[in-house]
Backbone as a chain_set.jsonl record, in Angstrom:
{"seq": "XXXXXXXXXXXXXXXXXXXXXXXXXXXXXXXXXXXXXXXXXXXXXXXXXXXXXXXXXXXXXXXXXXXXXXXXXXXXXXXXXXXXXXXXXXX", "coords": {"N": [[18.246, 6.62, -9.076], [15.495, 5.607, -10.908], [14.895, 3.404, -13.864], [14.352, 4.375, -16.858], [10.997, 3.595, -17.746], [9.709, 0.308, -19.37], [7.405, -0.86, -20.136], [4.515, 1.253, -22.079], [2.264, 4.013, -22.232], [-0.637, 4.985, -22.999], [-2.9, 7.126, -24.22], [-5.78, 6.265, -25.951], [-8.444, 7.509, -27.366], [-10.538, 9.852, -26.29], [-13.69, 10.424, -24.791], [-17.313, 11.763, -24.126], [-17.65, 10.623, -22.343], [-15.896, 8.916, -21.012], [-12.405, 7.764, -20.822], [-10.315, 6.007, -22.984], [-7.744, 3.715, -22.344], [-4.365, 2.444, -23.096], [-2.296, 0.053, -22.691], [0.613, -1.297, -22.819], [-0.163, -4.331, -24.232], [-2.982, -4.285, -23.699], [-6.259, -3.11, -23.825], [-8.187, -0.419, -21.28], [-10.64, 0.943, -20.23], [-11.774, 4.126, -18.931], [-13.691, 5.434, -17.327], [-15.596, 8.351, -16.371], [-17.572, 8.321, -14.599], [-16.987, 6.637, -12.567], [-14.094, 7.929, -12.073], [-14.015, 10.867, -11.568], [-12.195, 12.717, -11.47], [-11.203, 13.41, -13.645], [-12.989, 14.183, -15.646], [-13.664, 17.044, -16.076], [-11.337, 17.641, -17.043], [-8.846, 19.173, -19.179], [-8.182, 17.772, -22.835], [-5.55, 17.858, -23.271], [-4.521, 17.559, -21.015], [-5.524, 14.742, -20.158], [-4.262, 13.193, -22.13], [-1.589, 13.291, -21.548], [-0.337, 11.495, -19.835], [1.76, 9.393, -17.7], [3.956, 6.549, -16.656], [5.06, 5.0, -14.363], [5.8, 2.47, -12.995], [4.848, -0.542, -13.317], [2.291, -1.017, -12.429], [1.317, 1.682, -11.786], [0.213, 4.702, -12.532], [0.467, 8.349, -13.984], [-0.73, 11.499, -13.914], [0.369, 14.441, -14.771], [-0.51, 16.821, -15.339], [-2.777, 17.497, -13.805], [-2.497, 16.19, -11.263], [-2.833, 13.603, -10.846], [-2.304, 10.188, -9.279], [-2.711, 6.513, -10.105], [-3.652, 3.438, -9.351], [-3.15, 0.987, -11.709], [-4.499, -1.361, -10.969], [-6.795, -0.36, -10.129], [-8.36, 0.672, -12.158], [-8.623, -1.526, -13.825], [-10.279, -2.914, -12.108], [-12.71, -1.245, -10.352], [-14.687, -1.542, -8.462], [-13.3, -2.418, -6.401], [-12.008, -0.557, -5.064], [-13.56, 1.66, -4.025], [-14.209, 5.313, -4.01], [-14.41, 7.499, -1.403], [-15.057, 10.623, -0.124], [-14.102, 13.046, 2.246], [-15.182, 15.596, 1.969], [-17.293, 18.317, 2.491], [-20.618, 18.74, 0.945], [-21.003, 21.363, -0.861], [-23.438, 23.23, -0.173], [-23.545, 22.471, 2.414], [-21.09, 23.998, 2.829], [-19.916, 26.647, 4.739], [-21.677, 27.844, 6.444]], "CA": [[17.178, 7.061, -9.933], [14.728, 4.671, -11.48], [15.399, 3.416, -15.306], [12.443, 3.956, -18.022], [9.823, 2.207, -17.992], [9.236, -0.354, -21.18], [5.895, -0.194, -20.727], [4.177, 2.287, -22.426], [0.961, 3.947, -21.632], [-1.107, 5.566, -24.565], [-4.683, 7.491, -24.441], [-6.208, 6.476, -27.668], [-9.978, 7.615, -27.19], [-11.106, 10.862, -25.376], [-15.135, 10.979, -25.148], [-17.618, 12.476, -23.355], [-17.76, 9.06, -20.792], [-14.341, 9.011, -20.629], [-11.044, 7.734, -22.067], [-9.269, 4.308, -23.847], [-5.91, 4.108, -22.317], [-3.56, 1.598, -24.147], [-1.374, -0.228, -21.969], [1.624, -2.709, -23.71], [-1.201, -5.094, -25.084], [-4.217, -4.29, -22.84], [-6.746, -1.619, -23.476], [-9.083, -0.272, -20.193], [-11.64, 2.237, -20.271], [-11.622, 4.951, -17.61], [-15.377, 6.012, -17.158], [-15.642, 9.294, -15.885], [-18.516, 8.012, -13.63], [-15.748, 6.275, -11.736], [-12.741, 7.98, -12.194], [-14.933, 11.986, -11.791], [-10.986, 13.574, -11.353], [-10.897, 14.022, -15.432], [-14.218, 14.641, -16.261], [-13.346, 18.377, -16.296], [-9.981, 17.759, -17.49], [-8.389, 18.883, -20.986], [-8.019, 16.503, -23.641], [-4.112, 17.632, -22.944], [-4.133, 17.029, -19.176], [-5.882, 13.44, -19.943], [-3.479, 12.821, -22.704], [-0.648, 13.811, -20.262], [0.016, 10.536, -18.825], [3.177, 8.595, -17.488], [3.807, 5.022, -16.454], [6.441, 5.059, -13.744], [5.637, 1.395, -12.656], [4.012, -1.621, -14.098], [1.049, -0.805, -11.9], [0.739, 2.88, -11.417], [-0.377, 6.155, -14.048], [0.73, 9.43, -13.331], [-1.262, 12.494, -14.795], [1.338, 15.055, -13.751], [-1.211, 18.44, -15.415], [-4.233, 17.484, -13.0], [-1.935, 15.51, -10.196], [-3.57, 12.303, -10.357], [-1.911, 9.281, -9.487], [-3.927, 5.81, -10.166], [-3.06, 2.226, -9.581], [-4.219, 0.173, -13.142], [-6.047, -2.339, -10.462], [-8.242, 0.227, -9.451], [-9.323, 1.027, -13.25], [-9.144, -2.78, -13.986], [-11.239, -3.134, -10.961], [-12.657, 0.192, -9.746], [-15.464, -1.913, -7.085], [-12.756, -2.831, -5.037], [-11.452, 0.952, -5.002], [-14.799, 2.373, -3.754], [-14.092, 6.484, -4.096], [-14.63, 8.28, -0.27], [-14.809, 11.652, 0.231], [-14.47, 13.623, 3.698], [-15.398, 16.643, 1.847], [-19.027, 18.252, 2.615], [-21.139, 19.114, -0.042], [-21.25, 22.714, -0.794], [-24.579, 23.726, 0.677], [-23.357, 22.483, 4.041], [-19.905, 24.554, 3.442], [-19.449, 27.988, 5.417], [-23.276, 28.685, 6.922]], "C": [[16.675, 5.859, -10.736], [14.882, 4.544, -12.998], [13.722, 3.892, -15.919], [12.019, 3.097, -18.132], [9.5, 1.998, -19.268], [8.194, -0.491, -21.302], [5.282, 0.452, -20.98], [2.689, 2.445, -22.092], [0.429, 5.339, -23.252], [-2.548, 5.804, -24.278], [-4.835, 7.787, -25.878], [-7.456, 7.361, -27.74], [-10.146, 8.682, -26.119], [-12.902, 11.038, -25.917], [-15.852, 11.665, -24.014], [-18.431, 11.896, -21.906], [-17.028, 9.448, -20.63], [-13.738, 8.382, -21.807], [-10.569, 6.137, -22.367], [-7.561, 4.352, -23.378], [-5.22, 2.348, -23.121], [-2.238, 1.495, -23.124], [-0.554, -1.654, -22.097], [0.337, -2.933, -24.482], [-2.494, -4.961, -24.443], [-4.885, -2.966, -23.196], [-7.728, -1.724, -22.286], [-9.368, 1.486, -20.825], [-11.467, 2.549, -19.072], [-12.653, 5.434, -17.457], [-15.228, 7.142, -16.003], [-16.424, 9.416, -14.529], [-17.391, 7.366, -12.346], [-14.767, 6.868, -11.508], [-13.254, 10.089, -12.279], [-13.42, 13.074, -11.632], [-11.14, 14.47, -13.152], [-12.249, 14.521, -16.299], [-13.977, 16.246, -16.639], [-11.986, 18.765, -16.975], [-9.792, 18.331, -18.902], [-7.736, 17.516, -21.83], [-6.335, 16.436, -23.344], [-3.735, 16.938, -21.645], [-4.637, 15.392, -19.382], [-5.131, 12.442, -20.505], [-1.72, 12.755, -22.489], [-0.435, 12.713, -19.521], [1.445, 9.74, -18.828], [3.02, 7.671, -16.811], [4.935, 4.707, -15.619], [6.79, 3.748, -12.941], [4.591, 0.321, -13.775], [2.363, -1.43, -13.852], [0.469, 0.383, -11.31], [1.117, 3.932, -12.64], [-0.509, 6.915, -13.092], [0.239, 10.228, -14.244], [-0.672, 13.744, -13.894], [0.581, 16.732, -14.254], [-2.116, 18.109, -14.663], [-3.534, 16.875, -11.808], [-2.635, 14.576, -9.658], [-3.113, 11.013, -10.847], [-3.253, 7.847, -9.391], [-3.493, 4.769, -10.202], [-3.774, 1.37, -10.861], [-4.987, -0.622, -12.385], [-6.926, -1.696, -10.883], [-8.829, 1.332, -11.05], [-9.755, -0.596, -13.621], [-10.901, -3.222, -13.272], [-11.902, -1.785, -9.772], [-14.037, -0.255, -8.635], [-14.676, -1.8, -6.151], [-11.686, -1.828, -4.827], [-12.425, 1.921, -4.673], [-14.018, 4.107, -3.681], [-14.959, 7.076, -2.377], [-14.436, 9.727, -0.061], [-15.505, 12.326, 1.506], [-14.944, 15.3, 3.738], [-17.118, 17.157, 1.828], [-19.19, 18.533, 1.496], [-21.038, 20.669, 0.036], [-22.002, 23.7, -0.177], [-24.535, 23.282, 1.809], [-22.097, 23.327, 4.133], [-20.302, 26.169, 3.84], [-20.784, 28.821, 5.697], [-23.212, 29.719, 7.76]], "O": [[17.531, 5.122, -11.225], [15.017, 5.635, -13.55], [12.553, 3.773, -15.552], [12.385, 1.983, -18.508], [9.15, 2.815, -20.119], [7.686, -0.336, -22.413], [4.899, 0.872, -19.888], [1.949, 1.516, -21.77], [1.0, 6.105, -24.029], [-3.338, 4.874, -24.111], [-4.474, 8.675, -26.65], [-7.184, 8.239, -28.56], [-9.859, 8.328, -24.976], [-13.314, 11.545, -26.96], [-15.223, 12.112, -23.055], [-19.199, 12.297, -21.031], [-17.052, 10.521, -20.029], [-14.051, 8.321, -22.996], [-10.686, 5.275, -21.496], [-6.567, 4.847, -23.91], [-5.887, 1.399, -23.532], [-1.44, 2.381, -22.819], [-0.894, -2.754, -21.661], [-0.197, -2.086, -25.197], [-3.242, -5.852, -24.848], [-4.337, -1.886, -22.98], [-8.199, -2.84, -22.068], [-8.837, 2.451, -21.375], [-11.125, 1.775, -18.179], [-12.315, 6.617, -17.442], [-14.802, 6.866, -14.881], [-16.18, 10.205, -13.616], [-17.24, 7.94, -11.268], [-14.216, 6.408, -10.508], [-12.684, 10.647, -13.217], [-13.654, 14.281, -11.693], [-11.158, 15.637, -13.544], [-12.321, 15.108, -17.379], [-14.228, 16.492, -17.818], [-11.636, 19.884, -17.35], [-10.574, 17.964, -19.778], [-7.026, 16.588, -21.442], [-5.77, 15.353, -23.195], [-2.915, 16.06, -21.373], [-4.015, 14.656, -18.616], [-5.028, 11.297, -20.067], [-0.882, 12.234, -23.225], [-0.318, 12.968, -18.323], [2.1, 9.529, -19.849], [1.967, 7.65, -16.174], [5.852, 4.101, -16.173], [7.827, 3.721, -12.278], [3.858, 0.592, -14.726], [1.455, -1.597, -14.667], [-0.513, 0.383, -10.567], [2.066, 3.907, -13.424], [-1.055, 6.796, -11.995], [0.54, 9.983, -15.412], [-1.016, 14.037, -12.749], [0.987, 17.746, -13.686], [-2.87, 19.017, -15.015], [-4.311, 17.152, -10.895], [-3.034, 14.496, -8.496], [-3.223, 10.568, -11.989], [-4.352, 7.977, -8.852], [-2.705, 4.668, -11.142], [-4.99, 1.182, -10.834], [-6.136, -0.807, -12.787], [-7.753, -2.03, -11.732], [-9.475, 2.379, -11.009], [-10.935, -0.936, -13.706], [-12.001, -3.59, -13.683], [-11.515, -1.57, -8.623], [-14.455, 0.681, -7.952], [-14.992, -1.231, -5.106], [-10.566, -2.176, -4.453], [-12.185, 3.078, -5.019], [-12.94, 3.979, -3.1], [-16.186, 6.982, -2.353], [-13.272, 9.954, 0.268], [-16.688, 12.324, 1.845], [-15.074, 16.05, 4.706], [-18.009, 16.514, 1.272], [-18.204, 18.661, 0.771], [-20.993, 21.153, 1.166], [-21.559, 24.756, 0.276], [-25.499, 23.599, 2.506], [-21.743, 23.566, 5.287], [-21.045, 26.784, 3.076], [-21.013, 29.986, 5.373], [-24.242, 30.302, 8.101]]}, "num_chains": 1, "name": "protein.A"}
C-alpha cells in the first residue's frame, strides 16, 4: 500500500470559470472551458480532491482523474470525444 502523499492539494477559489487549486507552492487555474467535467459539479465535489502522486488529482465525488501536466498544459491534452451529439442520438 502506498504511503501519504506530502504534497498537498488545496481548492482555494471556486467561480463561475472555474477553480484555483493550490499545489505545495504552485497555484493553476482549472478553466471550465477546458476542463467542462466540473462545470456542473458542486462546490463539494470540486473541493473533494486528492493527490495520490506528485503528478495526478483525484476527484473521487465526480470520478475524475487528471494529470497536473494536462492543467499546466491543457493544448497538449486536446479533449476527444467519441460521443455523438444528442440530436444525432436514437433517430
Amino acid at each position: 500500500m502506498p504511503g501519504v502523499s506530502t504534497s498537498g492539494v488545496e481548492v482555494s477559489l471556486v467561480s463561475s470559470k472555474g477553480f484555483w487549486l493550490l499545489l505545495g507552492g504552485e497555484e493553476l487555474f482549472v478553466p471550465y472551458a477546458e476542463f467542462p467535467w466540473f462545470k456542473q459539479a458542486t462546490v463539494e465535489a470540486i473541493t473533494t480532491v486528492e493527490r495520490p502522486s506528485t503528478d495526478h488529482l483525484y476527484w473521487p465525488l465526480i470520478d475524475v482523474d487528471l494529470a497536473v501536466a494536462s492543467i499546466r498544459n491543457p493544448a497538449s491534452f486536446p479533449l476527444i470525444s467519441k460521443a455523438k451529439p444528442s440530436s444525432e442520438k436514437g433517430c
